[in-house]
C-alpha atoms as an extended CHARMM CRD file, in Angstrom:
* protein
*
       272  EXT
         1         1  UNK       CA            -12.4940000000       51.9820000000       47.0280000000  PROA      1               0.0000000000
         2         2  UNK       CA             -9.4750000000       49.5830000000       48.0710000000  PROA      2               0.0000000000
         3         3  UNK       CA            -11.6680000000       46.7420000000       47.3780000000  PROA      3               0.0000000000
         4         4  UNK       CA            -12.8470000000       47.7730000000       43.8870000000  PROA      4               0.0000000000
         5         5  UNK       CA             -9.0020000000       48.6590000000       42.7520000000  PROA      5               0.0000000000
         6         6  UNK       CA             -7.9360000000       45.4760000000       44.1020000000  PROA      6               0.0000000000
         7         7  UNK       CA            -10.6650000000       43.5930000000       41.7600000000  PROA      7               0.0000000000
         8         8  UNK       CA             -9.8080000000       45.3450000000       39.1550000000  PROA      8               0.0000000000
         9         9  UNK       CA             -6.2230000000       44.7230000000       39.2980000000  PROA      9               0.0000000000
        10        10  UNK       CA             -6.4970000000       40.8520000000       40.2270000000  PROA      10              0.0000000000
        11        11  UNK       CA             -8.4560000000       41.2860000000       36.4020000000  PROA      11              0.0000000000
        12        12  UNK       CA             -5.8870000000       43.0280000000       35.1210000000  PROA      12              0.0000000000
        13        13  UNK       CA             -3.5840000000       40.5140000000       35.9660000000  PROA      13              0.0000000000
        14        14  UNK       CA             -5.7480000000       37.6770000000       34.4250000000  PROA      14              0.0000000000
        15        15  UNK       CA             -5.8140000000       39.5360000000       31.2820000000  PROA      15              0.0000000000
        16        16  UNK       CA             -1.8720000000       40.5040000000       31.4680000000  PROA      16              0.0000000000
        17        17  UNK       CA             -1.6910000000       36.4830000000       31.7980000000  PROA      17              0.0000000000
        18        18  UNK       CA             -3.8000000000       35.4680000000       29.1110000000  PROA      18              0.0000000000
        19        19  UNK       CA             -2.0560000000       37.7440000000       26.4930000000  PROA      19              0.0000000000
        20        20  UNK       CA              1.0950000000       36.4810000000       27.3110000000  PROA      20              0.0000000000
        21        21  UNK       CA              0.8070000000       32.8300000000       27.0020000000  PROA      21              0.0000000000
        22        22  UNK       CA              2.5770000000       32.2670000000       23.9540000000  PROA      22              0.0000000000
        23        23  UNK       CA              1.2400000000       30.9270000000       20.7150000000  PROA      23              0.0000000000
        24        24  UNK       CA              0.9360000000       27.1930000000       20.2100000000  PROA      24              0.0000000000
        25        25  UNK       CA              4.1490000000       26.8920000000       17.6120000000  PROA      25              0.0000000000
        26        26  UNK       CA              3.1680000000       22.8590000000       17.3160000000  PROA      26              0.0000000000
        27        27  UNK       CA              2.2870000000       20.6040000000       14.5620000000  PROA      27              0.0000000000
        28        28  UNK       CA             -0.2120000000       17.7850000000       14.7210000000  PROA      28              0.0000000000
        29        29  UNK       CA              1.9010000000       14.3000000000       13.4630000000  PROA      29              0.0000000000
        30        30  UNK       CA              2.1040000000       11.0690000000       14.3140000000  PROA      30              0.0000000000
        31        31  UNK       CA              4.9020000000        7.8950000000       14.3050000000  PROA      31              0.0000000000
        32        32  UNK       CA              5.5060000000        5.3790000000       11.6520000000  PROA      32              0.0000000000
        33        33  UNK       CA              8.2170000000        3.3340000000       11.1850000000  PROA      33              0.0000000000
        34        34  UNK       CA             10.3400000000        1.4600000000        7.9360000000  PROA      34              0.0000000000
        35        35  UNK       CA              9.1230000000       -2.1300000000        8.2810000000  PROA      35              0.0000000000
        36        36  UNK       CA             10.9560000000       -4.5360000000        7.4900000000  PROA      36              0.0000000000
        37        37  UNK       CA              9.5540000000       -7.6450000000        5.4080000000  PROA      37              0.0000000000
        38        38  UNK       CA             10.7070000000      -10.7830000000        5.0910000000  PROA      38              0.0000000000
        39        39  UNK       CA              9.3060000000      -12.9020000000        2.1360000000  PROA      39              0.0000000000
        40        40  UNK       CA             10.6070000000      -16.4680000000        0.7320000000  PROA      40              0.0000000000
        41        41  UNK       CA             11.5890000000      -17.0500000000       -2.8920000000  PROA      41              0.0000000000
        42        42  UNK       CA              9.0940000000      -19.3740000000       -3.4830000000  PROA      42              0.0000000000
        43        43  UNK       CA              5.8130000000      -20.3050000000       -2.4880000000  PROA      43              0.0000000000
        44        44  UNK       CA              5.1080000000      -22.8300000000        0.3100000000  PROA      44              0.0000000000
        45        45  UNK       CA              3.2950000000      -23.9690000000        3.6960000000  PROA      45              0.0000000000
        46        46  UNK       CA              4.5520000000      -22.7010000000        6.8220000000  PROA      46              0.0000000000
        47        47  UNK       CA              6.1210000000      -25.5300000000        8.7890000000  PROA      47              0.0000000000
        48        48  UNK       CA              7.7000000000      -23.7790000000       11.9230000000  PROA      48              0.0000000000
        49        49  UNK       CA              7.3460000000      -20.4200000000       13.5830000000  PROA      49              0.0000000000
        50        50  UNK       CA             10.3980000000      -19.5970000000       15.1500000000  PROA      50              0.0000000000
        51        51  UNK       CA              9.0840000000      -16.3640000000       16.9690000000  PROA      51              0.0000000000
        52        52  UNK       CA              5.9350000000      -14.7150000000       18.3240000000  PROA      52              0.0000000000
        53        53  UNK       CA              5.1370000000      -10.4290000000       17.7490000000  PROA      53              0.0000000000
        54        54  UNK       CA              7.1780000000       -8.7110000000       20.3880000000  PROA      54              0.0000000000
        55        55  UNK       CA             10.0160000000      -10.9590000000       20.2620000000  PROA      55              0.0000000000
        56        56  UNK       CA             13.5330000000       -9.0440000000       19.9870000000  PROA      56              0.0000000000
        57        57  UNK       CA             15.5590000000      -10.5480000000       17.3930000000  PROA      57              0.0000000000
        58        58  UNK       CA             19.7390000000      -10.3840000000       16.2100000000  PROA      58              0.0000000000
        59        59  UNK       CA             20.9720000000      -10.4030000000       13.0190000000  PROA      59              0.0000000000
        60        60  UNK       CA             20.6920000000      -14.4910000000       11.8270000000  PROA      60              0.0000000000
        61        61  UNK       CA             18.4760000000      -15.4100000000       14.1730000000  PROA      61              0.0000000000
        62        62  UNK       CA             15.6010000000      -17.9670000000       12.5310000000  PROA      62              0.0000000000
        63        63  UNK       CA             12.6920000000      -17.0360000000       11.9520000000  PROA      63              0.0000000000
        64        64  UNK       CA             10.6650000000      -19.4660000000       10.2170000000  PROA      64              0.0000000000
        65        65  UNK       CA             10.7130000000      -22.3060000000        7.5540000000  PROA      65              0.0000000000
        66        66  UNK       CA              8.6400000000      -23.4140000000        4.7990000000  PROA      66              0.0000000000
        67        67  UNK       CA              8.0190000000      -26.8550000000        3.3530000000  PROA      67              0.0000000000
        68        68  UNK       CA             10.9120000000      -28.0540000000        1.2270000000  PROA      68              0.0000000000
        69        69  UNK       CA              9.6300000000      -31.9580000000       -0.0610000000  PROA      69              0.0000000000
        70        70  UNK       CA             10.0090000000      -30.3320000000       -4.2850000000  PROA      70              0.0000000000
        71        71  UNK       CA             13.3620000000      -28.4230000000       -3.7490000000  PROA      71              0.0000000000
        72        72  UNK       CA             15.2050000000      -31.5950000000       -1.9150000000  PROA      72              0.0000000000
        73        73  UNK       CA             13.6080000000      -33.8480000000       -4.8350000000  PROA      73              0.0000000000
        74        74  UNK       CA             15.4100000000      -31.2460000000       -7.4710000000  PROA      74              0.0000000000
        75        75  UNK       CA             18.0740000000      -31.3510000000       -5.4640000000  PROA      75              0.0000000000
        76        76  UNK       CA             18.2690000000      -35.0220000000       -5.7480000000  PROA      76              0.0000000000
        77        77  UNK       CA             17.8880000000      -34.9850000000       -9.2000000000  PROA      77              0.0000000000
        78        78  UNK       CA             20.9340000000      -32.5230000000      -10.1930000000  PROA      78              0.0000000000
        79        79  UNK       CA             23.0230000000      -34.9820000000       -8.2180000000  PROA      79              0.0000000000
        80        80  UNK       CA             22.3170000000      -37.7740000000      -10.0350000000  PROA      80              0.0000000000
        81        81  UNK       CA             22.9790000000      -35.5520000000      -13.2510000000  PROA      81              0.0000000000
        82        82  UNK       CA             26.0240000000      -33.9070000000      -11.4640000000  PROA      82              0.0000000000
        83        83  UNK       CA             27.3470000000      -37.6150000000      -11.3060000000  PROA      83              0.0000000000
        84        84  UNK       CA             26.5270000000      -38.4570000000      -14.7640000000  PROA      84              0.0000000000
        85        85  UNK       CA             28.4450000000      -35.4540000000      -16.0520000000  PROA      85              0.0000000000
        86        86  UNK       CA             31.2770000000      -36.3840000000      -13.9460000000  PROA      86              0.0000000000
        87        87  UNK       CA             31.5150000000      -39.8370000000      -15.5780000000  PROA      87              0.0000000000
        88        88  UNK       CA             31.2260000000      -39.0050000000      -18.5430000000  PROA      88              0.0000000000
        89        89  UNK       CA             34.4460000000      -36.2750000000      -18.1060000000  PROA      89              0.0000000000
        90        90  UNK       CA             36.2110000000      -38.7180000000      -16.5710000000  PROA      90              0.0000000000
        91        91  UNK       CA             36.0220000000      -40.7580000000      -19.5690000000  PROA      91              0.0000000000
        92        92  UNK       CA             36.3870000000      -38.2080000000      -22.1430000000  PROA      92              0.0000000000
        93        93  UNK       CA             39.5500000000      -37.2220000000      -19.9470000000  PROA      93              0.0000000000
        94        94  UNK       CA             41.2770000000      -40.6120000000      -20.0170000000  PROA      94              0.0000000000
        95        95  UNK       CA             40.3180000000      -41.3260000000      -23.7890000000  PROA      95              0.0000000000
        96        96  UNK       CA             42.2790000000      -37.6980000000      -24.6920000000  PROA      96              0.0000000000
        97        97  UNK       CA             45.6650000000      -38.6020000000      -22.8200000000  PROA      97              0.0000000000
        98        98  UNK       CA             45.4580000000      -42.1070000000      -24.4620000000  PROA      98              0.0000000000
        99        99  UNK       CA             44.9180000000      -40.1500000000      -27.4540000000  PROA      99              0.0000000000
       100       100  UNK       CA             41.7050000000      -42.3150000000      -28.4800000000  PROA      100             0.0000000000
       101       101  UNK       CA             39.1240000000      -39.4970000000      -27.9560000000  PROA      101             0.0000000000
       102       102  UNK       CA             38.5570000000      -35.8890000000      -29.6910000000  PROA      102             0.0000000000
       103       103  UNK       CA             39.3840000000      -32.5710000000      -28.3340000000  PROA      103             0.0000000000
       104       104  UNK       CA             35.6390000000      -31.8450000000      -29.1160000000  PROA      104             0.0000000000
       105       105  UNK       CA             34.3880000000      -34.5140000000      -26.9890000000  PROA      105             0.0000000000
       106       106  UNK       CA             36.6190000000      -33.5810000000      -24.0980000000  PROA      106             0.0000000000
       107       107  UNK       CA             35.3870000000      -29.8080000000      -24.1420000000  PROA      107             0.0000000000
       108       108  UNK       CA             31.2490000000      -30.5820000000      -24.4280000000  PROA      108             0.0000000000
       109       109  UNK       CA             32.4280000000      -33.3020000000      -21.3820000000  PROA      109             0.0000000000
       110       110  UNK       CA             33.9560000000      -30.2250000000      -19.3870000000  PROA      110             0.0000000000
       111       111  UNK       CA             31.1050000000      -27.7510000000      -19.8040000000  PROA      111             0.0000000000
       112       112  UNK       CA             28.3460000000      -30.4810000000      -18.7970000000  PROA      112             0.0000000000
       113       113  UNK       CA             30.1990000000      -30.5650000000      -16.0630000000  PROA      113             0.0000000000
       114       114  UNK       CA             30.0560000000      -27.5350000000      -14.6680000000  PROA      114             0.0000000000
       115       115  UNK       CA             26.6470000000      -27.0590000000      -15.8560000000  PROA      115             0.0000000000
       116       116  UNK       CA             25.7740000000      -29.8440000000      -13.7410000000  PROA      116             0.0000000000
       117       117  UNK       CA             27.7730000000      -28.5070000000      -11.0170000000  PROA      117             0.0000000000
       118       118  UNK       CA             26.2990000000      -24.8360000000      -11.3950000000  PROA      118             0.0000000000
       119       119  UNK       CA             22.9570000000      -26.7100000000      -11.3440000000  PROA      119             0.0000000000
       120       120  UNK       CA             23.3770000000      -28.6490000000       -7.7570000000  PROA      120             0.0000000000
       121       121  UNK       CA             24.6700000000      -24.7040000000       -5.9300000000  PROA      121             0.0000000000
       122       122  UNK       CA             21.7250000000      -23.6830000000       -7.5570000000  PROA      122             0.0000000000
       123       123  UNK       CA             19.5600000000      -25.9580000000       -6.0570000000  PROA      123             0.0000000000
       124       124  UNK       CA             21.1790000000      -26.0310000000       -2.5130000000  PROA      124             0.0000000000
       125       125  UNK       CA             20.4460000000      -22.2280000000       -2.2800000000  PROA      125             0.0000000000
       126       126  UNK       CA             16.8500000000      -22.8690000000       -3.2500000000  PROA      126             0.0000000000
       127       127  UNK       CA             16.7100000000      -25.5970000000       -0.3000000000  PROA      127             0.0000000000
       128       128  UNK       CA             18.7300000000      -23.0370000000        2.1560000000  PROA      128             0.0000000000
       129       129  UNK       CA             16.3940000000      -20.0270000000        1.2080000000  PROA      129             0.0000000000
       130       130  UNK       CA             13.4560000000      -22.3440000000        2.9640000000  PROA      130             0.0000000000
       131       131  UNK       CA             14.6660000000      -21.5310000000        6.0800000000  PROA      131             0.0000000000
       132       132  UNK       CA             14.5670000000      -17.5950000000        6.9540000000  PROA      132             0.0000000000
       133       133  UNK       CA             16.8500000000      -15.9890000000        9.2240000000  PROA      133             0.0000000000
       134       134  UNK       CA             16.4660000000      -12.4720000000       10.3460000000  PROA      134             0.0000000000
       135       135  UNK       CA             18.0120000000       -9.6680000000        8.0490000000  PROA      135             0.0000000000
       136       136  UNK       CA             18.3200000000       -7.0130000000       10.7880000000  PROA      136             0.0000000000
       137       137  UNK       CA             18.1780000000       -6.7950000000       14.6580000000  PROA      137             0.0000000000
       138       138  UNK       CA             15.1680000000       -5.1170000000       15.7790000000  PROA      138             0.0000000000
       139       139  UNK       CA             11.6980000000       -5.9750000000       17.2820000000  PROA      139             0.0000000000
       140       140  UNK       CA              9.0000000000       -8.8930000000       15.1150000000  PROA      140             0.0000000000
       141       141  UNK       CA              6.8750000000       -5.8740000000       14.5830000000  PROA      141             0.0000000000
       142       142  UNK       CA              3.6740000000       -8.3820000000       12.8170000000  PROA      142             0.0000000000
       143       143  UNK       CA              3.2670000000      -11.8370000000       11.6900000000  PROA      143             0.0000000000
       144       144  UNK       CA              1.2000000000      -12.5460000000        8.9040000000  PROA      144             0.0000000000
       145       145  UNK       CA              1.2180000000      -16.3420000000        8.2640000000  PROA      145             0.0000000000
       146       146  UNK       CA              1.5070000000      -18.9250000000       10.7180000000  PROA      146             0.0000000000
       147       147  UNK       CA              2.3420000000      -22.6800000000       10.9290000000  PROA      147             0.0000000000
       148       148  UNK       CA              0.2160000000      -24.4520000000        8.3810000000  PROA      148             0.0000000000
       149       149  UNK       CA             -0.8150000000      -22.0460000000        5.8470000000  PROA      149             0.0000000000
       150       150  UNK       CA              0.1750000000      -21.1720000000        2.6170000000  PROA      150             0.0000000000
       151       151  UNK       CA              2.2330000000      -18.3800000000        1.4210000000  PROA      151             0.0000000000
       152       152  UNK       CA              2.8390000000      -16.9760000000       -1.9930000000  PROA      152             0.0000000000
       153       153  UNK       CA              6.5660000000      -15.8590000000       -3.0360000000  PROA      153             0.0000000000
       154       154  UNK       CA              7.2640000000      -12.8030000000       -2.2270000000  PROA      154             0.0000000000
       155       155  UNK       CA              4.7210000000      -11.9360000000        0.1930000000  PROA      155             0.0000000000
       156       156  UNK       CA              5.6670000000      -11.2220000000        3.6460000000  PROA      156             0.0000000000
       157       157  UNK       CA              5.4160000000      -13.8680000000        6.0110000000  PROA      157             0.0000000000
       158       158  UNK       CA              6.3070000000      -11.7870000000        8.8870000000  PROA      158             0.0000000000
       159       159  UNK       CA              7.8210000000       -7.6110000000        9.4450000000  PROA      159             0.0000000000
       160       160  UNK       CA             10.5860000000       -6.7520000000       11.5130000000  PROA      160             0.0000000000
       161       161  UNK       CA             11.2070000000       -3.2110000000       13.3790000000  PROA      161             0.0000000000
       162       162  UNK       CA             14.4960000000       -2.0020000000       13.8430000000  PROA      162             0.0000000000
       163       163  UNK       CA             14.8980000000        0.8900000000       16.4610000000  PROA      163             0.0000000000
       164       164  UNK       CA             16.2960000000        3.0380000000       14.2080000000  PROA      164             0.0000000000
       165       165  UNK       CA             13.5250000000        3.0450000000       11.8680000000  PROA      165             0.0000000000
       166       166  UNK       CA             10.9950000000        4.4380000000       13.8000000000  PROA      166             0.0000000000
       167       167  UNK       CA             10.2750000000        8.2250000000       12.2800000000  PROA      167             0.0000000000
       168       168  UNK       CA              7.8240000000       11.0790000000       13.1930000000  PROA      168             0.0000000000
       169       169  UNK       CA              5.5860000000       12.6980000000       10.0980000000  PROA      169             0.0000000000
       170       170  UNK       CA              4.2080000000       15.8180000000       10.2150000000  PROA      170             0.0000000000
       171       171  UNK       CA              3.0770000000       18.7330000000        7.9510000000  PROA      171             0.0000000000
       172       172  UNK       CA              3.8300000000       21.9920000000        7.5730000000  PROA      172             0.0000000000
       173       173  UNK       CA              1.8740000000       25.1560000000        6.3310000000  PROA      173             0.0000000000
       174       174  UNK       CA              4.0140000000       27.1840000000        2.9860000000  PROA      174             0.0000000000
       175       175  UNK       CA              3.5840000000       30.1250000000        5.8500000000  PROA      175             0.0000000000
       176       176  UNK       CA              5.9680000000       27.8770000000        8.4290000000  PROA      176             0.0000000000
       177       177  UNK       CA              8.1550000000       26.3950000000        6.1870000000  PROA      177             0.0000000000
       178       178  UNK       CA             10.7790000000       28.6460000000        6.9880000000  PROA      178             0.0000000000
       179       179  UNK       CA             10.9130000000       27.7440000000       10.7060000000  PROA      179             0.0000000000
       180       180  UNK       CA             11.9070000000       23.9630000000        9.6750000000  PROA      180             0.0000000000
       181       181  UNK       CA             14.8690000000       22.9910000000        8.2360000000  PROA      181             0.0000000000
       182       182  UNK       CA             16.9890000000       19.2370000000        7.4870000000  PROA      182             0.0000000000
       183       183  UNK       CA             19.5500000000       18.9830000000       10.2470000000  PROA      183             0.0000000000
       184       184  UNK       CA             17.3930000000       20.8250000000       12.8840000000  PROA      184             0.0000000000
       185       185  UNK       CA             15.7350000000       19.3710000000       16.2590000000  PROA      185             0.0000000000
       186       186  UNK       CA             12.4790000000       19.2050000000       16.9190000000  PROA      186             0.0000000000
       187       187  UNK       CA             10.5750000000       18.2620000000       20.6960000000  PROA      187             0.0000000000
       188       188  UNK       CA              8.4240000000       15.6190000000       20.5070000000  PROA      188             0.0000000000
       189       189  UNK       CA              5.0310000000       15.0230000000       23.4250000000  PROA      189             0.0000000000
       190       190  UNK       CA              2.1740000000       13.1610000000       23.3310000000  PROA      190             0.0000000000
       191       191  UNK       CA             -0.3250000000       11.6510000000       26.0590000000  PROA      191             0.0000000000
       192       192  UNK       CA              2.0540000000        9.7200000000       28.7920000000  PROA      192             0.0000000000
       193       193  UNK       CA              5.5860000000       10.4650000000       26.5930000000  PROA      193             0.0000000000
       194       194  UNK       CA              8.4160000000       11.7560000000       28.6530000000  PROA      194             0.0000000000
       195       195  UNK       CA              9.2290000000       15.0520000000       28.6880000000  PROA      195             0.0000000000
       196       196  UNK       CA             12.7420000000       15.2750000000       27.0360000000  PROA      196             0.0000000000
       197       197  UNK       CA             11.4090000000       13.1280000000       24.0240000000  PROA      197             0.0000000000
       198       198  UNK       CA             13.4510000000       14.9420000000       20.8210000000  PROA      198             0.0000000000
       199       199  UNK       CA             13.6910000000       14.4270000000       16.8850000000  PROA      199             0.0000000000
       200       200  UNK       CA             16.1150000000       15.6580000000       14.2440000000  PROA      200             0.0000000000
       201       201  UNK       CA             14.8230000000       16.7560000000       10.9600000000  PROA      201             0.0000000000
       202       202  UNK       CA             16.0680000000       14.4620000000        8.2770000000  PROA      202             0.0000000000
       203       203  UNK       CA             13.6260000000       14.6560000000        5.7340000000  PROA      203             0.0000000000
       204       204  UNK       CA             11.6220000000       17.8330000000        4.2980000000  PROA      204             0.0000000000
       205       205  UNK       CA              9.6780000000       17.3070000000        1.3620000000  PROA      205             0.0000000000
       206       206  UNK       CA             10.3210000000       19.9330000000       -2.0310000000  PROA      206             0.0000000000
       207       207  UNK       CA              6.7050000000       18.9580000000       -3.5540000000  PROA      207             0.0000000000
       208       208  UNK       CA              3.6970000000       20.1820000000       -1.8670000000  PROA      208             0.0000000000
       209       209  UNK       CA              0.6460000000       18.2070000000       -0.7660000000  PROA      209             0.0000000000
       210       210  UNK       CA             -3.1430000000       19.0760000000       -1.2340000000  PROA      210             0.0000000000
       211       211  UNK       CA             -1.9680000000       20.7800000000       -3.7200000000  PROA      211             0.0000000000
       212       212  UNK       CA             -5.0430000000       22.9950000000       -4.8800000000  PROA      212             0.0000000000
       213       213  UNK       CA             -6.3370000000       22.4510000000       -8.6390000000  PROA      213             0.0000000000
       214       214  UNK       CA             -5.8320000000       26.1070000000       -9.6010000000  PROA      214             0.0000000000
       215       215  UNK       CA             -3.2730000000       28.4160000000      -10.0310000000  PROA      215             0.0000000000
       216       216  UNK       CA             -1.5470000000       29.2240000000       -7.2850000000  PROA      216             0.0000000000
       217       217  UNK       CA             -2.4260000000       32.7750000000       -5.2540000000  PROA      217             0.0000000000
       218       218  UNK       CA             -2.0690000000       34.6950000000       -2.5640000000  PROA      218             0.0000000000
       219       219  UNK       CA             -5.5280000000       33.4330000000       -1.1130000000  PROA      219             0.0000000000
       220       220  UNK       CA             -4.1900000000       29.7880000000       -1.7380000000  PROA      220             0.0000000000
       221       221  UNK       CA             -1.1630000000       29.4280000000       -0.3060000000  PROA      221             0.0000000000
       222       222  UNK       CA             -2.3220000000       28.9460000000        2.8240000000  PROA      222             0.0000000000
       223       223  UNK       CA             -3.6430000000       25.2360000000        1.6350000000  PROA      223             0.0000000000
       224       224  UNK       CA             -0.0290000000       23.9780000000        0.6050000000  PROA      224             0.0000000000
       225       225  UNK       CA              1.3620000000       21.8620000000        2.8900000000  PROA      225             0.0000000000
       226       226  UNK       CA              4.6880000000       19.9900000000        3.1910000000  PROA      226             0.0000000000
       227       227  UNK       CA              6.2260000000       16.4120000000        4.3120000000  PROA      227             0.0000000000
       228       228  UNK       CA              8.3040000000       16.9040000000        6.7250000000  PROA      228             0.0000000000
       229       229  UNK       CA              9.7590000000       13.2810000000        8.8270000000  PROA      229             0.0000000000
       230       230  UNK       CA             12.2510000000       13.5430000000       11.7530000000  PROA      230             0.0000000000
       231       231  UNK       CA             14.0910000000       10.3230000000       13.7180000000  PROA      231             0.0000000000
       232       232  UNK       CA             13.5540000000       10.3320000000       17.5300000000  PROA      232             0.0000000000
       233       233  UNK       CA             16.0660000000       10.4070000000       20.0680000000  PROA      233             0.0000000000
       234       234  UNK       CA             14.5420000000        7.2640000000       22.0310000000  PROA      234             0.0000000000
       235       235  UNK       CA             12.6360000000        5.1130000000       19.6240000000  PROA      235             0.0000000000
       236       236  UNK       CA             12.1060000000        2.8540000000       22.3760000000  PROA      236             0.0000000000
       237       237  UNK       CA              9.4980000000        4.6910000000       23.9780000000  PROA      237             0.0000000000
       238       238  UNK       CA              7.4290000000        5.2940000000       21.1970000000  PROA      238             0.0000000000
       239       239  UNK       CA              4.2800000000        2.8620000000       19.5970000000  PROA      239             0.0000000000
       240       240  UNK       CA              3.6010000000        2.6720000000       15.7260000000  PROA      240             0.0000000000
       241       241  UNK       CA              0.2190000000        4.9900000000       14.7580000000  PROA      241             0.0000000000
       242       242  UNK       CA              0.8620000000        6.8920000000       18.1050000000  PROA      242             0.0000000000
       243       243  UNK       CA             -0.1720000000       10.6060000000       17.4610000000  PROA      243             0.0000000000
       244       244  UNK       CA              2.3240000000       13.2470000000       18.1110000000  PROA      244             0.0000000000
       245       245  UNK       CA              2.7790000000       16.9240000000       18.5480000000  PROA      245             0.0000000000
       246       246  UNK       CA              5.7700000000       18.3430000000       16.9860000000  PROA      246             0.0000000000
       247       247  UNK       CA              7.6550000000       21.7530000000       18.1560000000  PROA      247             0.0000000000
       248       248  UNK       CA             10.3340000000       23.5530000000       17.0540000000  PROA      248             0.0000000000
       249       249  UNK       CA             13.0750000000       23.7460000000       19.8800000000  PROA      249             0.0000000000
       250       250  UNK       CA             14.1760000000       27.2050000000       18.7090000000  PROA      250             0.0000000000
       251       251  UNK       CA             10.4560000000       28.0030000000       18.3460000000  PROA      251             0.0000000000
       252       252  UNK       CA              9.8030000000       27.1340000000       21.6830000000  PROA      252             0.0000000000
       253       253  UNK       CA             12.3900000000       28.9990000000       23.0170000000  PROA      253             0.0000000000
       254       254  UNK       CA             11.6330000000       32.1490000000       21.0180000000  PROA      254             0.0000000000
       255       255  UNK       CA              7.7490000000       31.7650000000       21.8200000000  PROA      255             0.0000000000
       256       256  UNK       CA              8.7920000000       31.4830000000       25.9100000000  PROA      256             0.0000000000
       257       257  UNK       CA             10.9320000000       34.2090000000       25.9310000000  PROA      257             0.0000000000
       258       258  UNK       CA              8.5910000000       36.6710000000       24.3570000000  PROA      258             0.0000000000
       259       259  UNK       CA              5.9030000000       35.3450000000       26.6680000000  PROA      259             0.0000000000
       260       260  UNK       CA              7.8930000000       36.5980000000       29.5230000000  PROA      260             0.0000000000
       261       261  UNK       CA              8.9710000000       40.1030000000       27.8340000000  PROA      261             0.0000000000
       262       262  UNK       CA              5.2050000000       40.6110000000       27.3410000000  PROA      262             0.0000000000
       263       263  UNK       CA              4.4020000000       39.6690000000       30.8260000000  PROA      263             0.0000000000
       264       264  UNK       CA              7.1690000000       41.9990000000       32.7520000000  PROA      264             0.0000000000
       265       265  UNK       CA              6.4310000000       45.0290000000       30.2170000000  PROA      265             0.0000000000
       266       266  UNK       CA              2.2080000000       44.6320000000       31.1970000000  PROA      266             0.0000000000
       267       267  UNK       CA              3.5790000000       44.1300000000       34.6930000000  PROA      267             0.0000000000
       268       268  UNK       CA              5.8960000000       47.8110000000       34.5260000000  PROA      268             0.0000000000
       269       269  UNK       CA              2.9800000000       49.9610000000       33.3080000000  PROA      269             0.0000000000
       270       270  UNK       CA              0.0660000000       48.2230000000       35.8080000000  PROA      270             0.0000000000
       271       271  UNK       CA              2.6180000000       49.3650000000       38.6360000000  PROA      271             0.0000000000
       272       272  UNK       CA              2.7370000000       52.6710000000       36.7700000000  PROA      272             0.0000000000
């Protein structure tokens, strides 16, 4: 008899245990981050690499540099028409205080002059712009041209990562919307994270996804889902693609505590 109500209490117990774990509260979500991309003005070939992916990089820092053979030769050129313009206002300027020249001629001399002049800063950004320095401090996150090839303007020759751009996505059910809000934290684990890995809500999305193609219902509700994006605590320690799961703190809390109410009431009435 003592043996039979002891293996029905050690089952007891297992069951008192099982309905008390509390309810996974988690979402499924993953990390992306807000690239930064760093593109020349104009197109060119690649002719040095100043970093490798992985490399942590300040603000200024160079990056890399393109060929720059046409924009030196323009460069050249509005000199020679910078010093053209200049002679000629030098001229026009002594022929108007020996009286000999018109005002006319002096004031088309002036603004060729600074058109020429306008011209030359113009080019000597173009030439500057061949060499890029880095925008931001942060991480070279991908390169995607390297020495020799050819890039078109405006696409990226290489991202950069800053630490406070890495974000957590996730999605949330139009039944658990309520439980998330801007401003709130969140705990963040996945596979080999640390344990006090955290987020704060800064983003939560007004237009629902997967939205379905009828009117909405009771019965469909359940299929609206909404963007929500938080900004970890320690960026450092998380990877680009890495897949996430996503708790409310207060959740958790709320979710432990009525665990362990459940568990001690079970408990009082088996000793009853």
């Amino acid at each position: 008899m003592n043996v039979a109500r002891s293996i029905a209490a050690a089952a007891l117990c297992l069951i008192v245990a099982a309905c008390a774990e509390p309810k996974n509260a988690g979402y499924q979500g993953w990390v992306e981050a807000d690239l930064i991309f760093v593109s020349p003005d104009e197109a060119g070939r690649v002719t040095r690499l100043s970093v490798r992916e992985g490399d942590i990089v300040k603000v200024g820092a160079p990056l890399y540099a393109l060929d720059d053979d046409l924009q030196r030769a323009d460069l050249n050129q509005q000199y020679a028409a910078r010093a053209n313009a200049q002679q000629t206002f030098d001229r026009a300027q002594w022929l108007s205080k020996t009286g000999s020249g018109t005002q006319a001629n002096y004031d088309a001399a002036v603004s060729a002059l600074r058109i020429a002049e306008a011209r030359v800063n113009s080019e000597q950004t173009r030439l500057a712009r061949r060499t890029a320095n880095a925008p931001v401090a942060g991480t070279i996150h991908q390169i995607y041209f390297r020495e020799g090839e050819m890039v078109q303007q405006q696409r990226p020759v290489l991202s950069i990562l800053p630490p406070g751009n890495m974000k957590v996505r996730f999605f949330v059910s139009e039944t658990e919307l309520a439980k998330v809000a801007v401003g709130q934290d969140v705990r963040v684990t996945c596979d080999g994270c640390a344990d006090d890995l955290t987020a704060k809500i800064y983003y939560l999305s007004t237009t629902a996804e997967y939205t379905p193609p009828v009117i909405y219902s009771l019965e469909e509700r359940h299929k609206l889902v909404y963007l929500v994006q938080a900004r970890p605590n320690k960026p450092d320690l998380l990877r680009v693609g890495q897949p996430v799961s996503i708790t409310p703190i207060g959740a958790a809390i709320a979710a432990s505590e009525t665990g362990k109410d459940e568990t001690e009431k079970r408990k009082r009435e088996s000793d009853k």
